[in-house]
N, C-alpha and C positions, 0 to 999 in steps of 0.2 A: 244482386243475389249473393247470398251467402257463398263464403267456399271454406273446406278444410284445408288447412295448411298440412298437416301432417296428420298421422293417427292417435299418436298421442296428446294432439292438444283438440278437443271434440267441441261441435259447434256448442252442443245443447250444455247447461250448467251442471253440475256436478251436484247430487244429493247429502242432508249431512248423510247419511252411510255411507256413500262415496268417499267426502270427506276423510270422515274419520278412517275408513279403511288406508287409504292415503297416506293421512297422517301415521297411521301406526306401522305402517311400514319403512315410511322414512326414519322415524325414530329405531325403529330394532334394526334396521340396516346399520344407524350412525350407532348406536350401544355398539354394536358387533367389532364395527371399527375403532374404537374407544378401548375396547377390552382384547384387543389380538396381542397374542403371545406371539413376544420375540422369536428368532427363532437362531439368535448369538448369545455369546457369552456376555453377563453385564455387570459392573463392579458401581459398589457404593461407594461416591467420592466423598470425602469430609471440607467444608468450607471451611475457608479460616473467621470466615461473620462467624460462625456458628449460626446461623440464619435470626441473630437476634435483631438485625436492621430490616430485615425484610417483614411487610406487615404479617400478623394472624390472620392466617387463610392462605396465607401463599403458598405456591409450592416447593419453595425453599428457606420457607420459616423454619421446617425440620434441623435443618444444618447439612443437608448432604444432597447429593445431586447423582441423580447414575448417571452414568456413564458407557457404550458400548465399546468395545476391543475394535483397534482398528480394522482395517481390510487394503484388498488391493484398490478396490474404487473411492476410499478415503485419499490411499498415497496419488492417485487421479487429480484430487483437489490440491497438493500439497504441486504438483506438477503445472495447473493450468495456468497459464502464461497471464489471461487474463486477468486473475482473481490478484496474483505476483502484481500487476502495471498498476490494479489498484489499490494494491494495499490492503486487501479483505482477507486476505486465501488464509490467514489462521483462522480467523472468525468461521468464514466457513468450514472451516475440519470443526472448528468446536459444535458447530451449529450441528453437523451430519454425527456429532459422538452422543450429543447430549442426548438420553433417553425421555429423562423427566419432562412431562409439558410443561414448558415454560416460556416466556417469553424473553428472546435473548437480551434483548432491551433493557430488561430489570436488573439484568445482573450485574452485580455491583463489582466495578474494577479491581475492586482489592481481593474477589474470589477469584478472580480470572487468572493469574497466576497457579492458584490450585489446581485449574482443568488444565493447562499450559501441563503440570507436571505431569496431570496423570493421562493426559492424551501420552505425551511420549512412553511413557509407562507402558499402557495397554497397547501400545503400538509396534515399541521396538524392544521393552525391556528397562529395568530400572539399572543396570551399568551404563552412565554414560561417561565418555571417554572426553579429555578435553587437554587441549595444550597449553599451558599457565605463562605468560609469561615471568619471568622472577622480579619484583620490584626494586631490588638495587640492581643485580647483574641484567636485565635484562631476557638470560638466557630460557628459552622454552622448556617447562618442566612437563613428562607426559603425567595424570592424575586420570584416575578412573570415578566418578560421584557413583555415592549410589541412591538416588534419585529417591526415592522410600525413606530416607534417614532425614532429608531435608526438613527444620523445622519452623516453627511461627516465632514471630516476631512478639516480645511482652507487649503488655498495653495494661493501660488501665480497665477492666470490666467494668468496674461499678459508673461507671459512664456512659455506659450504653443502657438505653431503657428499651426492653423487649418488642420489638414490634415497632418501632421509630426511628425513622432515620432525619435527627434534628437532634443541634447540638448548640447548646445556649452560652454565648461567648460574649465576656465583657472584654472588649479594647483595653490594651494595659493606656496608651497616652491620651487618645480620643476622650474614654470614656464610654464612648458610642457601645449598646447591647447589643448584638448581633443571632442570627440563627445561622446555624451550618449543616451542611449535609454533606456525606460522602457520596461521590458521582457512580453511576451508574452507565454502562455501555451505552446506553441510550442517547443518554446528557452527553456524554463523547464526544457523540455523533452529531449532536448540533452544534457542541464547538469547535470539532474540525471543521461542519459549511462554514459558522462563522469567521472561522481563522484563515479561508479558504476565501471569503469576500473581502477579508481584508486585504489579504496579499493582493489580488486582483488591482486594489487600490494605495497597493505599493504603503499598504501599515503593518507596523509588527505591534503587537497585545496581545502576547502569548499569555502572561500570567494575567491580565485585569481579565481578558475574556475568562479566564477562569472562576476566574474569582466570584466573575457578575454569576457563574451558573452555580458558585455551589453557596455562596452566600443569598439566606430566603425570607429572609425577616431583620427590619433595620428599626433599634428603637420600638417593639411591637407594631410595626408597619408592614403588610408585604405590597408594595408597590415597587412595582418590577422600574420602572421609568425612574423613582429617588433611589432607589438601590444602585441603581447603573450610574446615574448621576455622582453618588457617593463615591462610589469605585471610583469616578475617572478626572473629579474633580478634589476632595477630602481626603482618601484612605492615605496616612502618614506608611511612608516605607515601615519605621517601626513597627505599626500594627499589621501593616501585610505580612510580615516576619513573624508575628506572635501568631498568626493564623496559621500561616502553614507548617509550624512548629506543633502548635495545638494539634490540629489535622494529622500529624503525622502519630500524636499522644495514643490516638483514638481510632486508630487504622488498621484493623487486621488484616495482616496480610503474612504469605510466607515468605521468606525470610531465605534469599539467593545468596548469601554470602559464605562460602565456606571456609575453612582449613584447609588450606595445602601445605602435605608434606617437605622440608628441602631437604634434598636428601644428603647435602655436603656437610651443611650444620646440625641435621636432626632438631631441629628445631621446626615451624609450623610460620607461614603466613595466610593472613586472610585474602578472598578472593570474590568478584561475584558472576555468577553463571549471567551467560548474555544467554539471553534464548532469539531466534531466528530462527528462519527456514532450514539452517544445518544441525539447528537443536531435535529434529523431529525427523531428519534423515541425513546425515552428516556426509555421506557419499551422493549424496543429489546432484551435485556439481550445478548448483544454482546459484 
């Protein structure tokens, strides 16, 4: 004999009216939650892509990415011990700032910097304070940045093709054609498991494992197995050097280096902002 389990799930079949009724309610339920207004302050972030690597249709092919002002349940994440053992806890503050629907995955490394800045921005304020050490004397100089002034790195544009993240590289010694691509949070993420099974098995291939994830096309070939092959048996030091030279040609990204004052000579040395857990609340004592 039949039984009902509950009252929402009913013995007899459901009619299409039923149906449809149903359905139209699940959709204007999900619209509704699709379309809710914030109900914080939110700031339009500039990427240093300009979102020209990211395909048409994305939601950071525009070039910009909001962003919401922190809170006291963001500074929660910047605190939880966990997120700190593994190594996540920035990602997750970027994850809980980021407004735009996007998938964190996609975002390309070299924007991640930009959120880095303007998380501490909307967080704490764009003066940050920092103690220099001096490159000949040693001695610590105090420097205030002001985080807003920070700017990009030159690059060549006309090398970027709108909407493509593939970048066609002839080997100066080889010869070998290659494709490249700039990594993405994602790709990251599988070459720290993979760098992660290596060590396991007491290997270091810090640079080939990267290599195998951002080179994607060998000789108009994409097979993943002669590619990896190539890396680990072929790639002349040379050419691995002309790569990440290239890579670096074609890289937008901003640009941590600054001018510090000294104030004995009045003259200026450069410097570059580390960011960490103390970038984002300097008094954390973490």
């Amino acid at each position: 004999m039949s039984q009902q389990v509950n009252d929402e799930y009913p013995i007899k079949p459901l009619s299409d009216k039923q149906l449809k009724e149903v359905a139209t309610a699940k959709y204007n339920t999900k619209a509704v939650e699709e379309t809710q207004v914030y109900d914080f302050p939110t700031e339009i972030v500039e990427l240093p892509s300009k979102g020209k690597l990211y395909p048409k249709g994305h939601p950071l092919h525009s070039g910009t990415i909001e962003m919401k002002y922190m809170t006291a349940r963001e500074e929660d994440i910047l605190t939880n011990q966990s997120f700190i053992k593994n190594g996540v806890v920035l990602d997750k503050l970027f994850k809980a700032l980021i407004v735009t629907p996007v998938d964190y995955n996609d975002l390309l490394l070299c924007d991640k910097n930009a959120i880095m800045i303007a998380a501490r921005v909307l967080g704490y304020g764009k003066d940050y304070p920092l103690s220099i050490p001096h490159p000949e004397s040693g001695e610590k100089i105090e420097h205030t940045v002001d985080l807003t002034q920070i700017g990009e790195k030159e690059i060549d544009w006309s090398l970027l093709k709108d909407g493509i993240n593939e970048f066609k590289f002839k080997l100066p010694a080889s010869q070998r054609t290659i494709k490249l691509r700039l990594l993405t949070h994602g790709i990251q993420r599988k070459i720290d498991s993979e760098l992660k099974g290596l060590a396991k098995l007491k290997k270091e291939a810090g640079l080939t494992t990267i290599l195998k994830h951002t080179i994607i096309e060998l000789d108009g070939e994409r097979d993943n197995v002669a590619i990896r092959k190539f890396i680990d048996n072929q790639l002349l030091a040379i050419d691995s050097r002309a790569i990440r030279v290239y890579l670096k040609s074609i890289t937008p990204e901003i640009d941590l280096s600054i001018e510090v004052p000294d104030g004995e000579s009045g003259d200026t040395f450069r410097s570059q902002i580390s960011i960490g857990l103390d970038f984002f609340w300097p008094d954390s004592n973490l």
